[in-house]
Phi, psi and omega in degrees: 000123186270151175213145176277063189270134191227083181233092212250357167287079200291001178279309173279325146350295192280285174347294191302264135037276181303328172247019165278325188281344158276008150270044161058006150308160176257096203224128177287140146232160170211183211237008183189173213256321183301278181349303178321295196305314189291332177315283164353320188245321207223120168089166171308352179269341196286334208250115172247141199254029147195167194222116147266130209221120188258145194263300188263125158201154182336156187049314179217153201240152202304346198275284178317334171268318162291337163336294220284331177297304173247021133265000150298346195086036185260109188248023172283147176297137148221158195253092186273136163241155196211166162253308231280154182218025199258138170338286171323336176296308181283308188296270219312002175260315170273352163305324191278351207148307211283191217213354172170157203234145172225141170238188194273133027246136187237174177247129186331300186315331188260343155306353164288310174300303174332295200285321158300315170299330218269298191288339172296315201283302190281047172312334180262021184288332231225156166323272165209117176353335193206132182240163194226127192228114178065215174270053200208127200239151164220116215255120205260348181253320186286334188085028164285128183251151160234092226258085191052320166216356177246143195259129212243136171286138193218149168262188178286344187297284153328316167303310158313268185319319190278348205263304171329270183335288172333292164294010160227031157338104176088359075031103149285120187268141179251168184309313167292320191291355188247329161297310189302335177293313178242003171246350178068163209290016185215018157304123175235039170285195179291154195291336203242029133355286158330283210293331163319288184288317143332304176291350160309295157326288180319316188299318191280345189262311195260318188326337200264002130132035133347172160259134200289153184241297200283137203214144218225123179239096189300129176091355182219308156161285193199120178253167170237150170193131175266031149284113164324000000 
């Protein structure tokens, strides 16, 4: 599941950011409300299936961004972060778009919960729920992976990586673009991380003596394709 964090506060940016991605979300951030929109909106990367969206931030303030999000036709849920806890406040973030409010200072979990209800209540919020490569399907709100009728157990990492692969189907990925994409850009593990978990991958998707989907790109890193 891709998320969208819209914070220019980088001590909570990252608190958010670091702990949606250990529950295994995929998550983009950015720092200011023009940045929100264009993530949001422009190109095949725009589709995200939730928005945490902070109401004040440089250039366009978080009201004016979500305005602006469905009038675009943008239907991912969002989730307004606030300092402010005043009536008038709340109403004019649901009045603008948003679908649920939190204000500051929160506690993960519970900005965790939100973000789980928000995808429950709004399932048609999102293109779709399940992206598909061959016979190997992955339901993006429950995290169910499926290889054709067997059901393949992931861990949250695993669960990153296949999802990753997966929205870039048929795509060669390099090794840094993908640590940085699921491990963020301040990972400082061992180098071959990547190539370790791919091979995780490879055993639980392709083990069963399939036509293989995880592809080895020499020199560059990893494609997933139901292509030879």
């Amino acid at each position: 599941m891709r998320v969208l964090v819209a914070e220019d506060d980088k001590r909570i940016a990252n608190f958010i950011v670091k702990g949606l991605r250990e529950e295994g979300y995929m998550v983009e951030q950015v720092g200011d409300g023009q940045a929100a929109i264009d993530f949001a909106t422009v190109g095949s990367d725009a589709e995200f299936d939730l928005i945490v969206l902070d109401v004040m931030m440089p250039k366009r303030d978080g009201f004016a961004v979500c305005r602006e999000l469905r009038t675009r036709g943008v239907r991912a849920p969002v989730l307004m972060l606030t300092a402010m806890d005043a009536l008038d406040d709340r109403v004019k973030g649901l009045d603008s778009g948003a679908d649920d409010y939190l204000v500051k200072p929160f506690a993960f979990p519970e900005l965790l919960a939100r973000l789980r209800a928000l995808s429950r209540r709004a399932p048609m919020a999102v293109n779709s729920n399940v992206l598909q490569v061959g016979d190997l399907a992955l339901d993006t709100a429950t995290r169910i992976a499926r290889r054709g009728d067997r059901v393949i157990e992931l861990s949250a990492r695993e669960y990153q990586l296949l999802e990753y692969l997966m929205r870039n189907a048929g795509r060669p990925l390099g090794r840094t673009q993908i640590l940085q994409a699921v491990w963020s850009f301040d990972y400082d593990g061992a180098s071959n991380v990547v190539d370790v978990y791919a091979g995780y991958l490879r055993r639980k998707i392709d083990g069963n003596g399939e036509l293989p989907l995880v592809h080895t790109v020499r020199g560059v890193g990893y494609m997933l394709s139901a292509d030879p």
